[in-house]
C-alpha positions as CSV (number, residue, x, y, z in Angstrom):
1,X,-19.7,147.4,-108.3
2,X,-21.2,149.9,-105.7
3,X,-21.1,148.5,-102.1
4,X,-23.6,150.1,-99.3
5,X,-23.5,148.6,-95.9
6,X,-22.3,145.6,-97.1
7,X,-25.2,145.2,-99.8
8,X,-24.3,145.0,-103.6
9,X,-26.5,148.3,-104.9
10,X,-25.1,148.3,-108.4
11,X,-22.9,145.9,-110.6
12,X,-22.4,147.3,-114.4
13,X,-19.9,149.9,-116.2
14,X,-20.3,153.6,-115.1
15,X,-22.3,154.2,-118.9
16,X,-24.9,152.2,-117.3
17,X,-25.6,154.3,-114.0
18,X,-28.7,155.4,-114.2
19,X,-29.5,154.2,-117.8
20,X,-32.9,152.3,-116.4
21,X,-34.0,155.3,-114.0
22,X,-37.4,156.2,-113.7
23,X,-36.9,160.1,-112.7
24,X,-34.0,162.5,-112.4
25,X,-32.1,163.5,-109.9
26,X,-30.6,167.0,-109.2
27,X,-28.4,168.3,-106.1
28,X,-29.4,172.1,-105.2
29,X,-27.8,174.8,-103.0
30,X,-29.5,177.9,-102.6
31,X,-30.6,180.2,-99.5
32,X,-34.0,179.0,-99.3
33,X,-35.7,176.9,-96.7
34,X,-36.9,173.2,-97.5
35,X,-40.7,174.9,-96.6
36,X,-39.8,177.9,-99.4
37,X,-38.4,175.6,-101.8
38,X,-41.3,173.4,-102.0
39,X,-43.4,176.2,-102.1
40,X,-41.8,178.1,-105.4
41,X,-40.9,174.1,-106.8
42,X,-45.1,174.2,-107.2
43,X,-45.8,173.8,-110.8
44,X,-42.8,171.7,-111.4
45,X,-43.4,167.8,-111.4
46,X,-41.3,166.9,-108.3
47,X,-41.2,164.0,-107.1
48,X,-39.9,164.7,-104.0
49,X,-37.3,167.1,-102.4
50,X,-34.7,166.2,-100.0
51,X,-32.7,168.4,-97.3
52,X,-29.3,166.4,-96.3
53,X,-27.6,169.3,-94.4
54,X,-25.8,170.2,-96.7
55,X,-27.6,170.9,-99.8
56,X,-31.2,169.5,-101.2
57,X,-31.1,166.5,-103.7
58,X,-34.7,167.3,-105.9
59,X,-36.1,164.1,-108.2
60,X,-38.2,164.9,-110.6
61,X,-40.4,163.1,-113.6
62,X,-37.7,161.7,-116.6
63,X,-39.7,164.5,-118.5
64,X,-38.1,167.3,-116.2
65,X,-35.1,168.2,-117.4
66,X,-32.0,170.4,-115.4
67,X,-33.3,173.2,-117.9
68,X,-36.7,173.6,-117.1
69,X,-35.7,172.8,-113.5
70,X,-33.1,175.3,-113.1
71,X,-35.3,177.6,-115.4
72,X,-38.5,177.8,-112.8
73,X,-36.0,178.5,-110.1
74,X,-33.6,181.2,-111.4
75,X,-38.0,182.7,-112.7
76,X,-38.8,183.0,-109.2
77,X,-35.4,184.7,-107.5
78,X,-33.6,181.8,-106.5
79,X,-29.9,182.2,-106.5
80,X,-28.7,179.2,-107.3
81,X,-25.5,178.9,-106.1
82,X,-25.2,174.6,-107.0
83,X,-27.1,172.5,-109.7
84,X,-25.2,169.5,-111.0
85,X,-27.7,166.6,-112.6
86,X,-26.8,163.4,-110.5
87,X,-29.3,161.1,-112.6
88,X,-26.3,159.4,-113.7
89,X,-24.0,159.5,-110.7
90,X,-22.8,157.0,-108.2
91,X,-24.1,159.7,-105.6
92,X,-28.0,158.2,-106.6
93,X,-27.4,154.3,-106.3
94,X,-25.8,155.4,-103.1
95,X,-28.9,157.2,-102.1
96,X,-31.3,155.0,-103.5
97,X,-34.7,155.8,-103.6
């Protein structure tokens, strides 16, 4: 069970996590801007890019994959210097949507 403020987010065995998602999830570090990133993520179906502070957590159509993902950004320069897939992690029930 995954707890958030009190609120029962998830309740299943860790295979589950993320089994009935409808995108994917990526954490990102890289010296880029949110404004950049955005910008060279164009062309990519992104759903929507977050900055927390400490690194950006990108979702993206179930038909992106980390490849392609990671792919489009090392293309344009990025130096990527974090890139885990989180579509199956505690960290995205936390997060929610």
């Amino acid at each position: 069970m995954v707890f958030d403020n009190g609120f029962l987010r998830y309740c299943g065995g860790l295979d589950g996590v993320g089994r009935d998602r409808s995108e994917n999830c990526f954490e990102l570090s890289c010296g880029h801007d949110l404004k950049d990133l955005k910008s060279i993520l164009k062309g990519v179906d992104v759903h929507s890019v977050e900055d927390t502070g400490l690194d950006y957590v990108i979702r993206t159509s179930i038909a992106t994959g980390g490849s392609e993902l990671l792919g489009h950004l090392l293309r344009r320069g990025v130096v990527v210097t974090y890139f885990p897939d989180i579509s199956h992690s505690s960290k995205v029930v936390l997060r929610g949507k």
